[in-house]
C-alpha angles and dihedrals in degrees: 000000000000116000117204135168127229093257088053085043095055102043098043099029097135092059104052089046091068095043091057088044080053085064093262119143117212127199094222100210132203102202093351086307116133106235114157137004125244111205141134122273121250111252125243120280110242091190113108109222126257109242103239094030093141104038111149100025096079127066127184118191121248098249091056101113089039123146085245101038081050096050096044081051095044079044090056099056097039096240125141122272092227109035107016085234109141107269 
């Protein structure tokens, strides 16, 4: 991984900037001192995702849709009880 300081960054950006698009990560260094990564992004997944993907790694507890659970969380957002119409 390629180390360079502020002063190396500013004056060369550009590049640097092509070899990160290349798929090259750069520890960008104040005084010698790592302080950010430069790397590409990840691109977009195109994947659309599969409904119940995460089934069985989120639990609810049983008391969750509750009258009282239903009216903290109406409180919270400052509806009304009856009609869900802003107070």
């Amino acid at each position: 991984m390629l180390k360079i300081n502020m002063h190396e960054a500013k004056t060369h950006l550009s590049r640097y900037a092509r070899r990160v698009k290349a798929g090259e990560t750069i520890l960008l260094c104040d005084r010698n001192v790592p302080f950010a990564e430069l790397r590409p992004l990840q691109p977009p997944s195109t994947g659309k995702r599969t409904l119940g993907m995460d089934a069985g790694r989120i639990a609810l507890n049983p008391d969750w849709d509750t009258p009282v659970t239903n009216a903290e969380v109406t409180g919270l957002f400052g509806l009304d009880k009856k009609d869900g119409d802003p107070a």
